[in-house]
DOVEX-804420 format. One record per residue (C-alpha): y, z, x; residue number from 1. Coordinates in Angstrom, 3 decimals. Example, Ala and Ser with C-alpha at 12.3 -4.5 7.8 and 13.67 -1.06 7.14 Angstrom:
2
PATOR; y; z; x; pos
PATOR; -4.500; 7.800; 12.300; 1
PATOR; -1.060; 7.140; 13.670; 2
***
This chain:
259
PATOR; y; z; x; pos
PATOR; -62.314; 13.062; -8.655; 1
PATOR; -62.982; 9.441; -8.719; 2
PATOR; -65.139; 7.568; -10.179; 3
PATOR; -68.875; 6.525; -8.036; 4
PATOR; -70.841; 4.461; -9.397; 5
PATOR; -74.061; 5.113; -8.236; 6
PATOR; -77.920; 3.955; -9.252; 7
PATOR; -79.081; 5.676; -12.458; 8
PATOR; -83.317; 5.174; -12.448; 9
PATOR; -83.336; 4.288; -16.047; 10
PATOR; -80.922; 1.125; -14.877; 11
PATOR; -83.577; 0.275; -12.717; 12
PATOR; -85.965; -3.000; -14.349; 13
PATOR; -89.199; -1.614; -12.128; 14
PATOR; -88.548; 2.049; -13.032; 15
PATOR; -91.647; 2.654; -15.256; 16
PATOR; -90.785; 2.258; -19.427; 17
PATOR; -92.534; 5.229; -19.715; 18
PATOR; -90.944; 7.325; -17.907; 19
PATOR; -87.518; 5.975; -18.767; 20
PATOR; -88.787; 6.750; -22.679; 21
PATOR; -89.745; 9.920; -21.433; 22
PATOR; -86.434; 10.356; -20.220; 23
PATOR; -83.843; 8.997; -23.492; 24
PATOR; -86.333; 11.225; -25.307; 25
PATOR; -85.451; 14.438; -24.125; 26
PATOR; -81.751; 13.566; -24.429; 27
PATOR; -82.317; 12.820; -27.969; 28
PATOR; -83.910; 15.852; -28.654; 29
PATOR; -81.157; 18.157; -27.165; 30
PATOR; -78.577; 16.230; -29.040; 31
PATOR; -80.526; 16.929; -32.205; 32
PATOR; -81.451; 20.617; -31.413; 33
PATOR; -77.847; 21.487; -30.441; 34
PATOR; -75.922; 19.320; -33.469; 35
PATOR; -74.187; 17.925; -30.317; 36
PATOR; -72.686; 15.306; -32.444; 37
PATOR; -71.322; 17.591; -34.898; 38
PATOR; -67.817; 17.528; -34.388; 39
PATOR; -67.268; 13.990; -34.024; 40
PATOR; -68.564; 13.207; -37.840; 41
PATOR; -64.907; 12.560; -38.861; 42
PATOR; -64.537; 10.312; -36.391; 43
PATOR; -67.267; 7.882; -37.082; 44
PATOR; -66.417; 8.461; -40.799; 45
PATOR; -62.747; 6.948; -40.274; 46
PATOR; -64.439; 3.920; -38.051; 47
PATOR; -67.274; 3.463; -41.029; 48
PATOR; -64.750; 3.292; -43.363; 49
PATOR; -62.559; 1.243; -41.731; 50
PATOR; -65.400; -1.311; -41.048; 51
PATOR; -65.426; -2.005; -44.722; 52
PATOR; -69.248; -1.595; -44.282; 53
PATOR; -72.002; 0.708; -44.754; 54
PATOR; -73.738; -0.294; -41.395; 55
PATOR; -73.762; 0.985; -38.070; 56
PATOR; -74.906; -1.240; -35.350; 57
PATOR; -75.853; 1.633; -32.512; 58
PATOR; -76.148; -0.062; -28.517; 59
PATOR; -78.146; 1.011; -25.969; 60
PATOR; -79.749; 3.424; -28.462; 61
PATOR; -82.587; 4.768; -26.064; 62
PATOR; -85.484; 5.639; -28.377; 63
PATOR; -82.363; 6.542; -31.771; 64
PATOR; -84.036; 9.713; -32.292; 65
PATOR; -80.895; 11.451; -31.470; 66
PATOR; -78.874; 10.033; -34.354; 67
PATOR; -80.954; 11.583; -37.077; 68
PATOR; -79.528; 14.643; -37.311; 69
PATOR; -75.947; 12.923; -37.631; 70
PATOR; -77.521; 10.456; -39.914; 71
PATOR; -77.813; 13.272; -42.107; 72
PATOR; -74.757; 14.513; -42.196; 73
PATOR; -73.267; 11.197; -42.623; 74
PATOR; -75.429; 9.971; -45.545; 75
PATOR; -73.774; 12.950; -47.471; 76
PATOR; -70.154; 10.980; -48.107; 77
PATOR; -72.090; 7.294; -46.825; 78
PATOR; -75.346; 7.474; -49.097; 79
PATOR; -75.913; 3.927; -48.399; 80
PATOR; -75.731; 4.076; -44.948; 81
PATOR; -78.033; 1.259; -42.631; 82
PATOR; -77.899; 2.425; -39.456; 83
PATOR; -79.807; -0.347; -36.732; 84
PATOR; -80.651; 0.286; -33.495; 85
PATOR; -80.509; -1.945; -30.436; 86
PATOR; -81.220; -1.482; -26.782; 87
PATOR; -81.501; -3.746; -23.548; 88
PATOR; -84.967; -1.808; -22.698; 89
PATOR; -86.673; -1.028; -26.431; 90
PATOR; -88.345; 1.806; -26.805; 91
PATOR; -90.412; 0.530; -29.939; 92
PATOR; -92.836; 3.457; -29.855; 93
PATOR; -89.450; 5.836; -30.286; 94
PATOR; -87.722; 3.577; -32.717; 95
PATOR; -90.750; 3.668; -35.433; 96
PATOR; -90.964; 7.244; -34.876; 97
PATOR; -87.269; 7.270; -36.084; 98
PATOR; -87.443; 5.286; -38.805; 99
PATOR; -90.467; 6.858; -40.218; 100
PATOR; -88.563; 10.383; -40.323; 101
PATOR; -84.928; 8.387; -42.248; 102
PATOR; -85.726; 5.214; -43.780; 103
PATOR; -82.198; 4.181; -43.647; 104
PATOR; -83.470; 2.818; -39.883; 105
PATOR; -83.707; -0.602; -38.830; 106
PATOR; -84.368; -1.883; -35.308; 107
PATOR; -84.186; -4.586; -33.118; 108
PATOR; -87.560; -5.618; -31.247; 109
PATOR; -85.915; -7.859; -28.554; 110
PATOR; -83.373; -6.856; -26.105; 111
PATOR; -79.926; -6.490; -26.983; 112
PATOR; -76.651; -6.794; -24.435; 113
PATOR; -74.031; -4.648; -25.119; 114
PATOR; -71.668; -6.798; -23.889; 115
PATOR; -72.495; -9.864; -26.049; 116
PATOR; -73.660; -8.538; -29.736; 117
PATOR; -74.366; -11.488; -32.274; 118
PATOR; -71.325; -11.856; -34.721; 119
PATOR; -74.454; -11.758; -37.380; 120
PATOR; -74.451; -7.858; -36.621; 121
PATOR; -71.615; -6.547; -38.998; 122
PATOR; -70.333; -3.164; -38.436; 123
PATOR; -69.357; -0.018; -36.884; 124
PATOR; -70.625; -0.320; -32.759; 125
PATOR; -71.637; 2.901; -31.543; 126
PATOR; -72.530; 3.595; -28.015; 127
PATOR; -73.930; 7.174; -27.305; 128
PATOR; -74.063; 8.796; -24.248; 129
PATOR; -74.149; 5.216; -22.395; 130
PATOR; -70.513; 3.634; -21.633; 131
PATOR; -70.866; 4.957; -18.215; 132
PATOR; -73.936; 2.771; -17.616; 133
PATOR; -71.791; -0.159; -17.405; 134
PATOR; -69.798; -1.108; -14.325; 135
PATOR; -65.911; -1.657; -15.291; 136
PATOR; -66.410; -5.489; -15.840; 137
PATOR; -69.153; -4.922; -17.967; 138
PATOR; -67.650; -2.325; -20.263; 139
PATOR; -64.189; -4.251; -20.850; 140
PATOR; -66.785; -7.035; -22.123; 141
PATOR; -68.463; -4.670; -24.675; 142
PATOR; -64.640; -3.782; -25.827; 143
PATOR; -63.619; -7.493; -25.621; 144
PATOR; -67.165; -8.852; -27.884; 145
PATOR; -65.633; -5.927; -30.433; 146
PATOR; -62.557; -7.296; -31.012; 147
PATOR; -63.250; -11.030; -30.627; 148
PATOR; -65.992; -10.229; -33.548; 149
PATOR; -63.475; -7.970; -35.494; 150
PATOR; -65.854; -5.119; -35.527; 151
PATOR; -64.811; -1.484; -34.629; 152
PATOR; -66.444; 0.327; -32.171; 153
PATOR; -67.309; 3.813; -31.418; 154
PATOR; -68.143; 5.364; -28.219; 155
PATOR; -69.213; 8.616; -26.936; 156
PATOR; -69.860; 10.725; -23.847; 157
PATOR; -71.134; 14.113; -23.554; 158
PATOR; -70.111; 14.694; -20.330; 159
PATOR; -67.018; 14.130; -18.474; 160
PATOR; -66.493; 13.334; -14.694; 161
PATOR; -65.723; 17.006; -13.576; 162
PATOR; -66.908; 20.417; -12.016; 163
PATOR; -68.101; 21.983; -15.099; 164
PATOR; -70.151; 18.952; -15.971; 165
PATOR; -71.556; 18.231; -12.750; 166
PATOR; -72.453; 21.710; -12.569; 167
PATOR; -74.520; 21.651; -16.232; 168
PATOR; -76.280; 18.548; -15.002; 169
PATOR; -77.424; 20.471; -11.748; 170
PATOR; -79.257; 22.846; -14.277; 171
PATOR; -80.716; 20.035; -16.523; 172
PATOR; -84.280; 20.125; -15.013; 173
PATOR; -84.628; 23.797; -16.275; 174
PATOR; -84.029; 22.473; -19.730; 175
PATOR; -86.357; 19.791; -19.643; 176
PATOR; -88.950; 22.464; -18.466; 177
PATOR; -88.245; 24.641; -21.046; 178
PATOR; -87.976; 22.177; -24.100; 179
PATOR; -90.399; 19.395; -23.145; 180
PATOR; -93.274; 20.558; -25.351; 181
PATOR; -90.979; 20.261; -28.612; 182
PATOR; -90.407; 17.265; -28.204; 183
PATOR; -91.767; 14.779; -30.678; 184
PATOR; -93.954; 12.672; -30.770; 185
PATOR; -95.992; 14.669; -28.345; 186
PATOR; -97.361; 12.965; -25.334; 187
PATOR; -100.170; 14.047; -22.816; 188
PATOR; -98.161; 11.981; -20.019; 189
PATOR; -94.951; 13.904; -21.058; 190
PATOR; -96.752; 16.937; -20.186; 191
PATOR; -98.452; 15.768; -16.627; 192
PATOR; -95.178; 14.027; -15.352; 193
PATOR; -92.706; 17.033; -16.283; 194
PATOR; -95.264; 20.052; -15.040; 195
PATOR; -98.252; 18.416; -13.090; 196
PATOR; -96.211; 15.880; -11.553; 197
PATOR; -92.386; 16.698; -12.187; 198
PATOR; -91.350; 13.254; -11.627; 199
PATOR; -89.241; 13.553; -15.523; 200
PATOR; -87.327; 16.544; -14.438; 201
PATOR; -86.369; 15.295; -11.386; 202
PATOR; -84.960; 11.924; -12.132; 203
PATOR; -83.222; 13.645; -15.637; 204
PATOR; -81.526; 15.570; -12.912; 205
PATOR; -80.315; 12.714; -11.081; 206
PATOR; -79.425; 10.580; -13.581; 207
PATOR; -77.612; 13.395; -15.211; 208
PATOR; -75.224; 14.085; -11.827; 209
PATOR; -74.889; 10.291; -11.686; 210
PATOR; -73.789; 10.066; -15.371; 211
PATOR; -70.986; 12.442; -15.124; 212
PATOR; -69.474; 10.707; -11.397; 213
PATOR; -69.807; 7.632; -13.625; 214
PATOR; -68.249; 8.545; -16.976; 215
PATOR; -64.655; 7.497; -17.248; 216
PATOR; -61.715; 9.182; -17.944; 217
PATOR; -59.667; 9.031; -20.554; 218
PATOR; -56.787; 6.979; -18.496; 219
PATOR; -59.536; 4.924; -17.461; 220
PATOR; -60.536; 3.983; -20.753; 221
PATOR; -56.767; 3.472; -22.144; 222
PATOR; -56.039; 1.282; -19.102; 223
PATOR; -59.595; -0.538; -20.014; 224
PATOR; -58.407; -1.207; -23.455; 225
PATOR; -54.589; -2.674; -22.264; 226
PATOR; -56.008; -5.154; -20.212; 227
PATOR; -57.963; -6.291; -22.850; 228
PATOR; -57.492; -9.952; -24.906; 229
PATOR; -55.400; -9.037; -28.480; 230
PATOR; -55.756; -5.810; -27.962; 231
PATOR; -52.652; -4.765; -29.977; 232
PATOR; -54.918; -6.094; -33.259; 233
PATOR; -56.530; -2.780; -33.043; 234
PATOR; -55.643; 0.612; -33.244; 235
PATOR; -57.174; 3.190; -30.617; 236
PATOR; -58.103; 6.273; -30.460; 237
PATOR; -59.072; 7.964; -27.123; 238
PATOR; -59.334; 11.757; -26.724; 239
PATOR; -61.800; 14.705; -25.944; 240
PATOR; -63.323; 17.522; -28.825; 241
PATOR; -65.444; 20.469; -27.977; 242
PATOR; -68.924; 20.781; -28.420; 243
PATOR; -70.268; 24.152; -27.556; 244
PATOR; -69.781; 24.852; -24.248; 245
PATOR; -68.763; 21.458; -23.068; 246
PATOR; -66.978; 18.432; -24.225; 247
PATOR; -67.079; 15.236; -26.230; 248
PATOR; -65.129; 12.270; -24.593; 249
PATOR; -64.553; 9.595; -27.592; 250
PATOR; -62.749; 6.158; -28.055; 251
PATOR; -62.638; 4.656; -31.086; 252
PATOR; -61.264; 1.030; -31.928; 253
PATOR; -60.358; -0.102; -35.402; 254
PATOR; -59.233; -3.634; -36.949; 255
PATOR; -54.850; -2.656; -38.162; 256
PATOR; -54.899; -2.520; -41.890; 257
PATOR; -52.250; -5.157; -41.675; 258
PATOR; -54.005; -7.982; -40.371; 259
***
């Protein structure tokens, strides 16, 4: 199947920041509810260690709130891990709530491109659930700022560009039905734009077809990473684990011990 690359509404600059937040918080949510993330804690555990420090700079974090489960389980064998979270479209509101429930938070208010993180940010890059936002140019620069800036990055996918997954995101509005009035913190205009008005279930839905036709491959990503400037100075690791009923799609770039 290749790859489309079609509009996702939470791309869009006029798509309300409410309902985007609306949006990035129900993901977060299900990745916390599920322990989505759990079996990919070794691998951010090699790239923290091999960043030689205790930070992890997370892009295009949506509202965060989905890392604090894994924050947990990390802060077991990293106790003094910082974990700051950046985003082209802030969701402040989301990011306090985050940081007042693991004070190990820190945010950045202003926007924040992927594709061209200050060298002042030092450490592990994480992208969650948002490579496939990026048109091909775009996500070879996020690689490319890495290395030039000799951090590691991190980057998952919870969905990969196939039946099974396009079939899970057909479902998705069901979900948000069903677990919208968990979610924290609770909103009134959650409530009237997911039942009243279901304009949140319906553009989850879309976004969530669009974000599997969009996700790469893992050929796609090793090809990405060969075309790339010094590449050979890293190691890489790109692969798939399972995760429930679906699949994790991971690369992870490191610094070589030996230079």
């Amino acid at each position: 199947m290749a790859r489309i690359h079609l509009f996702e509404f939470e791309d869009l600059e006029w798509f309300p920041t409410f309902l985007r937040n609306y949006g990035t918080d129900f993901l977060q949510f299900l990745a916390n509810a599920t322990k989505m993330y759990k079996p990919i804690i070794p691998i951010l555990q090699k790239g923290i260690e091999k960043s030689g420090s205790s930070q992890i700079i997370d892009m295009a974090s949506g509202g965060g709130g989905g890392l604090l489960w894994l924050n947990k389980e990390l802060r077991k064998s990293n106790p003094e891990l910082k974990i700051r979270l950046t985003d082209f479209y802030p969701n402040i509101d989301a990011f306090k709530y985050t940081k007042k429930h693991a004070d190990n938070f820190e945010f950045i208010e202003t926007p924040a491109d992927a594709r061209a993180i200050p060298e002042t940010l030092v450490g592990l890059r994480t992208l969650f659930l948002s490579f496939h936002h990026f048109k091909p140019k775009d996500a070879q620069a996020i690689l490319q700022n890495a290395i030039n800036s000799n951090n590691p990055i991190a980057i998952f996918e919870a969905q990969e560009r196939s039946f099974p997954s396009l079939l899970a995101m057909f479902f998705s509005p069901i979900t948000v039905l069903l677990t919208t009035p968990f979610i924290r913190p609770f909103k009134l205009g959650r409530i009237f734009f997911t039942y009243l008005v279901p304009i949140v279930p319906l553009f989850v839905w879309w976004d969530g077809i669009v974000s599997a036709l969009r996700t790469y491959s893992i050929k796609e990503m090793e090809q990405m990473v060969r075309n790339l400037d010094n590449h050979t100075d890293f190691d890489w690791e790109i692969n798939k684990v399972k995760s429930g009923p679906g699949v994790i799609l991971y690369l992870l770039g490191t610094k070589k011990n030996d230079l």
